[in-house]
N, C-alpha and C positions, 0 to 999 in steps of 0.2 A: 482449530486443532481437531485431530480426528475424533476423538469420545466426544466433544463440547456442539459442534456443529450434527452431528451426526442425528443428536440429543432434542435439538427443536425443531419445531415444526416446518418454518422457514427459515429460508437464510434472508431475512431482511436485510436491508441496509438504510441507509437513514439519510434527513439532510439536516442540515442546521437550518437555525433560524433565527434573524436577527431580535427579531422581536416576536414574544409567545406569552403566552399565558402565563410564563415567568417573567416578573417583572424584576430586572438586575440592577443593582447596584453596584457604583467602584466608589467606594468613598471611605477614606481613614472614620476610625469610629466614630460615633455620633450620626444623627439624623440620616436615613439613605437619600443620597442623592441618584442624578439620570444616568446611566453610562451616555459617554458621548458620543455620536454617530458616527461608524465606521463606515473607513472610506468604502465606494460601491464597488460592488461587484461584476467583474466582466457579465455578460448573458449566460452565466453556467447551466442552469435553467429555465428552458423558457415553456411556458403553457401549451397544452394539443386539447383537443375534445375529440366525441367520435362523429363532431359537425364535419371536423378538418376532412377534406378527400388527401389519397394515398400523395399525393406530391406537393398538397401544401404542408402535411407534416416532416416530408424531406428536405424541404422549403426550409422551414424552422429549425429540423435537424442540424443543417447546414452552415445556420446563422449560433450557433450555440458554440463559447468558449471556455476555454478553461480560464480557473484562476492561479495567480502568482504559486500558490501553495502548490496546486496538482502540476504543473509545469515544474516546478524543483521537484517534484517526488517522480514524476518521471523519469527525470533525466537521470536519477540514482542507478533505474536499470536492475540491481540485486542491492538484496538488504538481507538481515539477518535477523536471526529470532534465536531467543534463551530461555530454553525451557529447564528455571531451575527452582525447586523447592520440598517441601517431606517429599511428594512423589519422588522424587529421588533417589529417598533413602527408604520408603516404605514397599518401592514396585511398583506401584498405581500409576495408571494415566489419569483416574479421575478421584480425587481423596474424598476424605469422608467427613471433613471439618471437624472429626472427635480426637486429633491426633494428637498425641505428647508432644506439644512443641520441643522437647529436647533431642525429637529424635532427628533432629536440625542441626548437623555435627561435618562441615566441611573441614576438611581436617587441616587442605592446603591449600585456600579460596586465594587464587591469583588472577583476578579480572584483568591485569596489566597482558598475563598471559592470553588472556580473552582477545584482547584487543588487537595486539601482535598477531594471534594468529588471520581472526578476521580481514586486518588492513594487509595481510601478506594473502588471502584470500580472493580482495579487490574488495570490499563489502565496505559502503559508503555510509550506510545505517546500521544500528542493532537494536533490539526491542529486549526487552527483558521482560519476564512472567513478574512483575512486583505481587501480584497477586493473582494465583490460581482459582477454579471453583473451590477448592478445599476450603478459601479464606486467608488460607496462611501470606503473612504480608512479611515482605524482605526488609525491612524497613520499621523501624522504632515507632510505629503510631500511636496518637496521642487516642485513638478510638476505637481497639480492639488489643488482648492482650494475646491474642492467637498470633502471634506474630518472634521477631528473634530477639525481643526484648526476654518471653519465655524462656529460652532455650541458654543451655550451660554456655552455648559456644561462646566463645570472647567475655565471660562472665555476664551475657547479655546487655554487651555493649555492642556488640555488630553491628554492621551497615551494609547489607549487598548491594542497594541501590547506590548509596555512596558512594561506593568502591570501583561498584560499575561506571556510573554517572563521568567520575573523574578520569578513571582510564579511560574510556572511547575520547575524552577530550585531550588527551594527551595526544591519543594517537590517532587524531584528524578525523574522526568518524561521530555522526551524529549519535545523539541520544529517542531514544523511544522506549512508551511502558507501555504493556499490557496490563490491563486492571479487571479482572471478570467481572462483568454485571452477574454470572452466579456466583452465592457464598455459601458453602454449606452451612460453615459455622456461627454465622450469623442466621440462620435460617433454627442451627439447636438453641442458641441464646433468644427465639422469639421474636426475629425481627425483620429477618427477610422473608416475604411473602406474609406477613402478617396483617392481610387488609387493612391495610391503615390508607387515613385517603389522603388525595395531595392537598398538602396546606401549605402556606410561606413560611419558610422555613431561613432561619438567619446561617449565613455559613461566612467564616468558619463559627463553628457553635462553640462557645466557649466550655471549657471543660475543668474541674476541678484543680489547682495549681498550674493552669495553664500559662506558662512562660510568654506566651504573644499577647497577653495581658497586658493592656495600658501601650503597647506600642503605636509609633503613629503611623508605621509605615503598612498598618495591618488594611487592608481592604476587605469592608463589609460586602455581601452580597443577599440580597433579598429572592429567592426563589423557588417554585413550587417544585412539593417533593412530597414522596410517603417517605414514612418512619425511615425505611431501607435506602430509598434514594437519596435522603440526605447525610445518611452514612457515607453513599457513594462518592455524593459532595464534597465532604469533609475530607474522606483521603485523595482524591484529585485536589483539592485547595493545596494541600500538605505538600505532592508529592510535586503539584507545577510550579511553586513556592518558593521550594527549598532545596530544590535537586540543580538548580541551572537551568537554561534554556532547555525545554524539548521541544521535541521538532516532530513528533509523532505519536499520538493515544491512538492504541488498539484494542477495540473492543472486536469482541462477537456476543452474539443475540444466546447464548447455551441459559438456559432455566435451569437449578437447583433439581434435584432429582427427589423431588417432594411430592406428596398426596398427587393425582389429578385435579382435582379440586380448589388446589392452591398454586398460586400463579401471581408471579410480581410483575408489574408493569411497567415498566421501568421508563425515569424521567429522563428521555433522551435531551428532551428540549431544553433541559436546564443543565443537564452534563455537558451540551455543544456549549451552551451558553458563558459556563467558567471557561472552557478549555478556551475558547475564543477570544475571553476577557486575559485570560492571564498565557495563555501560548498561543498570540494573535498566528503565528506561523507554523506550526503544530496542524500536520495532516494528519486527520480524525477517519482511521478506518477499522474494518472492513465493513463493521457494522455503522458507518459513518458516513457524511453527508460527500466526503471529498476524495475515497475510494472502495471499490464494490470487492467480494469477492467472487474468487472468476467462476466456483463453480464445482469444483474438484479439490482434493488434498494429494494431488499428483505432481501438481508443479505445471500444469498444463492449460495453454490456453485456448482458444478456438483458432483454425485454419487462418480468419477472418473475425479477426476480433474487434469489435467499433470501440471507441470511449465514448460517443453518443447513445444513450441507449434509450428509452421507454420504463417509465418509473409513476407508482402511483403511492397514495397519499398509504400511511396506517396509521398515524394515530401521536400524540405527543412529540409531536419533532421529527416524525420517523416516516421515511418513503419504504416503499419495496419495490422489487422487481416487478414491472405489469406483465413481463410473461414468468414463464418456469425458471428455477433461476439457475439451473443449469440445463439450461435450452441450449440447443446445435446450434442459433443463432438469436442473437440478442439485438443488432445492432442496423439489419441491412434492411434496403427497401420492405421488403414482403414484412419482415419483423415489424418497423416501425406501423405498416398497414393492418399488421394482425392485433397489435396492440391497441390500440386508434378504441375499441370499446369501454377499455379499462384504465388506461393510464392518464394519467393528468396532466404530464410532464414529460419533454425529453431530456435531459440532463449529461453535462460533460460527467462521465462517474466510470472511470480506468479500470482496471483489471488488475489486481494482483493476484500471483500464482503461490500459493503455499504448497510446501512439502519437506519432509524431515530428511534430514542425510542418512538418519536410519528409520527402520521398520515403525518408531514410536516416536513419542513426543518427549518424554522424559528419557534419561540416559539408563537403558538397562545393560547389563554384564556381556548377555549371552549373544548379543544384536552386534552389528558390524555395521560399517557405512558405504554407502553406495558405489557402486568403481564410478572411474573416472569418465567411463560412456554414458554411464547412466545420466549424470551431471549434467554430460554435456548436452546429450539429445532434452533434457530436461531445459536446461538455457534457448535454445535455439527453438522450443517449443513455446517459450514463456516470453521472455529479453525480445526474439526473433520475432515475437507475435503481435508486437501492442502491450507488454505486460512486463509487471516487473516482478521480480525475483525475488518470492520472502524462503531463504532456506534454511530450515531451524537445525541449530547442533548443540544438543545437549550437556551442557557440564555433567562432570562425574560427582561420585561421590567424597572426594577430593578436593571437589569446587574447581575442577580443571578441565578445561577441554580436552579430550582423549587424542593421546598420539596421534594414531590412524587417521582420526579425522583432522586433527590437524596438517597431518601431511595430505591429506583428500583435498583439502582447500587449497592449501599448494599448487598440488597439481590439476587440478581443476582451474584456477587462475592461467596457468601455463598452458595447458591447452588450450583455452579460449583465444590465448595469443598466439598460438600457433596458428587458431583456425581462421582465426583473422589479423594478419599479421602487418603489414605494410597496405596502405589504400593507394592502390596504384594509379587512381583515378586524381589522388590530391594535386589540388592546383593545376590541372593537366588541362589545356585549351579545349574550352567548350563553347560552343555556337548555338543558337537556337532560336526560335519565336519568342513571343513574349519578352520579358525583362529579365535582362541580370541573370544569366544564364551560368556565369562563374560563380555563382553563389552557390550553386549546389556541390560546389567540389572543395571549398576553400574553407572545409572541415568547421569553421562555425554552425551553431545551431539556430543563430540571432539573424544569420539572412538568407536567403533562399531565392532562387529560381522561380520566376511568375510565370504562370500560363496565360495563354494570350485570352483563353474561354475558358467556361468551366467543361467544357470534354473533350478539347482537346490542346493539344503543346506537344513540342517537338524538341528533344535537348539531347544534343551529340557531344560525345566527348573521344577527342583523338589524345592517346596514350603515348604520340610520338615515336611509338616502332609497336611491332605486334608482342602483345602479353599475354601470359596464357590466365585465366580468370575462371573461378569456379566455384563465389564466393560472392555476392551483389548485398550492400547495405545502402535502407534507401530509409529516409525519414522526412515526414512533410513537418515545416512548420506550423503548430499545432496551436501558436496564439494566434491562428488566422481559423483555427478549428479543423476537424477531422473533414476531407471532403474528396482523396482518389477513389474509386470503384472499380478502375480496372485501368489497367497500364500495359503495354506491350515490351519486351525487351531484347532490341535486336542485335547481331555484330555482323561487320563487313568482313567474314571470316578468310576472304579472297581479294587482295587489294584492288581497287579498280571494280568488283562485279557487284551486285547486290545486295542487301541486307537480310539473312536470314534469320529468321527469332528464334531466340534462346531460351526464353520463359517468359508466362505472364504474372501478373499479380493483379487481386483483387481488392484488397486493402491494404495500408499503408500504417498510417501514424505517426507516433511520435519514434517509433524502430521496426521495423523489417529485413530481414535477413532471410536472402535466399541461397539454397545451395544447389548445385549443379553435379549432377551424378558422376560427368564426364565434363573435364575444364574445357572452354573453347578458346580459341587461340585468336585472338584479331588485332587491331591495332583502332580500329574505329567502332564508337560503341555507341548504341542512344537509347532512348526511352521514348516512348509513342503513351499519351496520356490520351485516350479512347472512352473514359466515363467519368462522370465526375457529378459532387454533388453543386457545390460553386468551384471558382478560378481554382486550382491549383500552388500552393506555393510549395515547392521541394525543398528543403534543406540540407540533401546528402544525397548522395547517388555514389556512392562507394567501390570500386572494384578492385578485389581481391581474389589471391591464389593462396590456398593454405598450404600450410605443411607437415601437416599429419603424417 
């Protein structure tokens, strides 16, 4: 979020870990038992030094995959975010954790509405603020009263997360929370940032008439935390629990706006470690092991954007970026070469592009939302790039999505289809070297087009009469890893004569989308794969005419 990142020093980002200094337990009460070993992990991460020379870490680059989880979170493309809570109703983007929880008063909270508009949007996930820096927690917790149990509304019986949790499931769309590792008001009650050191800590910690007392279905867990971290614990327990499946924890790295002096350290290794244990399939970002942020609060990704990048260790669970973490290039030969001093690791770790439909994070009066060019040049920057789409729309005060922007969504849905509207390339007769050259057209994602080397393949597709095209979506299959460098793209614009190129591309991934200033008209079209890290596999090669 804009104030929360702006605010620390780094944009870290983090990995899990299956086994750390946190020693885990899954075991109904009584004695802790082992968790049992989760199945392995593709090569998501594999080891560099700065022994390695510049192409045997391209070498390894190359050989690096994603897992099950980052492959569904790609393919989502756009997601959503809900920034709702006091800031709301108080004006702040960043609260102050001293706030009257009654000033917590949505007068017509219709998450049903939430949902509606999102899935009429195209938005395949939402994330909800469960808990902002303020503290304030959407949700009845058993381990802070700064929450809506305070507050007059519903006699302080409310549920946002509830409410929320069950509409997105009604209406086909995942679940996801944000939980700030800052708290303010945990920080005035004495306990965030409170040097307290890590010790084992039982979670969930049992608490005064606590109702999950004596159950059997309760799973103990044994893990190292300060005082504040296993507060942390404790509402991740609750909220991955007892909400339904989620399918996404979003943190960022933002500090409490406390002394200099004081500074929480927070237990990434033992927060991966529940999320993993209790939402085995729950992608943990941005501040997480399974996706990075891109860089910006624009919605914007790089020209050339890798999901292989160069990643060093920092401390409790937690990598970072080995270069700048919004460097012009993160991902390409010279990057992985300039890294090679500092980084440990190269790592499959995606891009997502954050950015609000309006001016702020939280829903203010006087703000309006983006037109529909905005949106789009934003998508086509982001989706287009190797990256996916977190675009946040605020609830009102009302607890309702605003007209405006709900009709924004709308039409931003509709023009994506417009821009890309029919693949006139589907199932269309394709020829070429290597293997299985119909696979790049026959709109699955599951099989692809082999190249015969990794730098070069040749895959022609004839359209069957000439079509005018100004619109190319190309996506490599990305369980074989990220690995085009540069591509050619030509059409027979003249039946019978030569191939003249139309554009190149430099990187691929998991989506690329190119636009053509001026459509070309041909009947015969192919692609020339000219650099490459290993073989090539394509899984789309897409042509289209918009109709803007």
């Amino acid at each position: 979020m804009t104030v929360s990142r702006r605010l620390f020093v780094t944009a870290a980002v983090t990995t899990a870990v299956a086994a750390s200094s946190s020693s885990l337990a899954l075991a109904a009460p009584g004695p802790a038992g082992t968790a049992a070993a989760a199945a392995p992990e593709p090569p998501y991460r594999i080891p560099i030094s700065s022994k390695d020379s510049p192409d045997e870490v391209v070498a390894k680059a190359s050989q690096v995959r994603p897992t099950e989880r980052q492959i569904a979170w790609q393919r989502l493309e756009q997601t959503a975010f809900l920034h709702f809570g006091v800031n709301t109703f108080t004006g702040l983007e960043w609260g102050t954790g001293d706030e009257d929880p009654d000033v917590f008063q949505p007068s017509g909270l219709d998450t049903d509405q939430w949902a509606r508009a999102l899935r009429d949007g195209g938005f395949k996930l939402a994330i909800l603020t469960v808990k902002h820096h303020d503290g304030f927690v959407l949700y009845p917790s058993r381990y802070t009263r700064h929450s809506v149990v305070s507050s007059s509304w519903r006699n302080g019986k409310g549920d946002v997360l509830r409410s929320f949790a069950d509409s997105l499931r009604r209406y086909g769309i995942k679940v996801g929370v944000y939980i700030s590792p800052a708290d303010e008001n945990q920080y005035l009650h004495g306990v965030y940032a409170n040097g307290s050191a890590r010790s084992p800590r039982t979670i969930p910690t049992p608490v005064e008439g606590d109702d999950r007392s004596g159950a059997a279905a309760v799973r103990s867990f044994t893990l190292d935390a300060t005082d504040y971290g296993a507060h942390m614990l404790n509402q991740l327990y609750e909220v991955l629990t007892e909400y339904g499946p989620v399918d996404e924890v979003w943190f960022d790295g933002a500090q409490g706006r406390i002394p200099p002096e004081k500074v929480e350290t927070y237990d990434w290794d033992s927060w991966y470690a529940v999320i993993r244990a209790l939402a085995p399939n729950a992608t943990v970002a941005v501040r997480g092991p399974d996706v990075r942020w891109v860089g910006n609060e624009g919605g914007l990704a790089r020209e050339n954007e890798w999901s292989v990048v160069p990643v060093k260790d920092s401390g409790n669970g937690s990598i970072d970026y080995a270069l700048k973490y919004d460097a012009p290039d993160q991902g390409s030969r010279d990057a992985l070469a300039d890294a090679r001093a500092v980084a440990q690791y190269v790592q499959w770790w995606p891009a997502e592009c954050d950015v609000s439909i309006r001016p702020g994070w939280f829903h203010h009066e006087d703000e309006q939302p983006k037109s529909v060019e905005q949106l789009t040049d934003i998508w086509f920057r982001s989706v287009g790039r190797n990256s996916v789409l977190l675009l946040n729309i605020p609830p009102d005060r009302r607890g309702l999505l605003p007209d405006a922007d709900v009709a924004r969504l709308r039409e931003f849905r509709e023009r994506i289809g417009r821009e890309l509207p029919e693949d006139l390339a589907r199932d269309a007769r394709a020829r070429g070297d290597g293997r299985r050259p119909s696979y790049a057209v026959d709109g699955d994602p599951d099989t692809a087009w082999a190249c015969p080397a990794p730098s070069r393949g040749t895959l022609t597709v004839d359209l069957g009469r000439a079509r005018e095209v100004d619109r190319i979506r190309l996506g490599e299959d990305i369980r074989r890893g990220q690995q085009l460098e540069h591509a050619v793209i030509e059409a027979r614009v003249t039946e019978g004569a030569g191939w003249s190129v139309v554009t190149g591309v430099d990187t691929v991934g998991a989506s690329r989308v190119l636009t053509l200033a001026t459509p070309v008209r041909a009947r015969e079209w192919r692609l020339r794969v000219t650099g490459a890290r290993g073989a090539v596999r394509l899984a789309e090669f897409g042509l289209y005419r918009s109709r803007v």
